[in-house]
N, C-alpha and C positions, 0 to 999 in steps of 0.2 A: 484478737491480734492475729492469729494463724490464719481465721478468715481474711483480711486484707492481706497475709501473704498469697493467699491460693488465687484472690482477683489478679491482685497485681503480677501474678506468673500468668497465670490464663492470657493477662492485656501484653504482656510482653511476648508469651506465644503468639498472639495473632498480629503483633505487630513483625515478629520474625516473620512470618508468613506470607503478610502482604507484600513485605519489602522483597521479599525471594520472589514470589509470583511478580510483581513489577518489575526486577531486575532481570527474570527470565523471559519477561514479553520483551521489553526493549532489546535483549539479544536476541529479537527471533525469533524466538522458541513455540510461537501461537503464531506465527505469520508474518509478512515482511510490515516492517515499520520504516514509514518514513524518516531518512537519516536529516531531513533538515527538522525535524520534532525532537530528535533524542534532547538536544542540549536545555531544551525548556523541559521535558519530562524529566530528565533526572534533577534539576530545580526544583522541579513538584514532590520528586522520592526524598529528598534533601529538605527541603522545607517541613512536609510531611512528618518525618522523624526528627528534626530537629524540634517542631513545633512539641510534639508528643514529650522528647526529651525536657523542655523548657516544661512543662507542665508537671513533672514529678523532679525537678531542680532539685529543692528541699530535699527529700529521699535521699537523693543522689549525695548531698553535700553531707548529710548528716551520718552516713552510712560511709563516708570516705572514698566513694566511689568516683569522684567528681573534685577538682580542686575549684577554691572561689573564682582562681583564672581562665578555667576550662571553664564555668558556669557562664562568666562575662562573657567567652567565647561563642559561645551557644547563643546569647542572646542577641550578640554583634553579627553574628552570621546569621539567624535567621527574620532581620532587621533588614538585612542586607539583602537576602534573595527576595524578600517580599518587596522590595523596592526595583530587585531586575526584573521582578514579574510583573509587577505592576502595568506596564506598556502592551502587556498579551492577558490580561488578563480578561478582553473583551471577545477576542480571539478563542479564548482557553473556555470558557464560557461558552461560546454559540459552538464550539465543538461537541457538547453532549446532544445538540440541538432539541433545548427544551421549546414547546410550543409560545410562542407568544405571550399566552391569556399566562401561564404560570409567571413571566417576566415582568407582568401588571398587574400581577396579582398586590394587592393592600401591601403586604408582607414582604416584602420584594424591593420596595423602595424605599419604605420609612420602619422600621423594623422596631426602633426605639416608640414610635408612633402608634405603632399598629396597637403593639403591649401597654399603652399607657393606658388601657380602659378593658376595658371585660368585652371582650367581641364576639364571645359564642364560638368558638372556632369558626369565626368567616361567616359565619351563617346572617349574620347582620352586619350592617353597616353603621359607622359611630353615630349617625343621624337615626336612623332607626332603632340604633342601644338608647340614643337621649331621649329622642318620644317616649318610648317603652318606661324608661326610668323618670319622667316627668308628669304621669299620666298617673 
């Protein structure tokens, strides 16, 4: 029991932390940011910790920290930015600009797919897992 308080303080330190580190780049603080990005970035810092928030719910509610109508609220608001994000989110994507081959990579498109069979980590292809497994 003490152990899952110590993770669960550590995961809430490091969520303080990144949300202060993001809150201090978009002021500036690492370099000028572009002002037509802030309003989709702070959707990401808001999504971000809402999503986190929605995933320890339970906790929250059972511990009194959380009302059942703040809980719905959480879930209706982070319902809600994933649905504004959604139209950048091709956008928001080719801004880490990952190479190509990782964007076609097996995993990448069909993800339920890829996991439905034993794939060696990539190292094989589901045609060359079925020979393998048929031989």
């Amino acid at each position: 029991k003490e152990q899952d308080l110590i993770q669960a303080f550590a995961k809430s330190y490091a969520d303080r932390i990144i949300c202060e580190a993001f809150k201090e780049t978009l002021d500036g603080k690492y370099g000028p940011v572009d002002p037509s990005n802030v309003n989709v970035l702070n959707k990401i810092l808001h999504l971000h910790l809402l999503s986190t928030l929605e995933k320890d719910l339970p906790t929250f509610l059972s511990s009194g920290l959380l009302t059942s109508s703040q809980a719905e609220q959480v879930v209706t608001i982070n319902r809600r930015l994933c649905a504004e994000l959604a139209p950048s989110a091709l956008a928001l994507i080719e801004s880490f600009g990952l190479p190509e081959e990782m964007l076609q990579s097996p995993i990448a498109s069909d993800w339920i797919g890829y996991n439905s069979y034993d794939n060696q980590g990539e190292l094989q292809t589901k045609d060359e897992f079925l020979k393998v497994l048929n031989n």
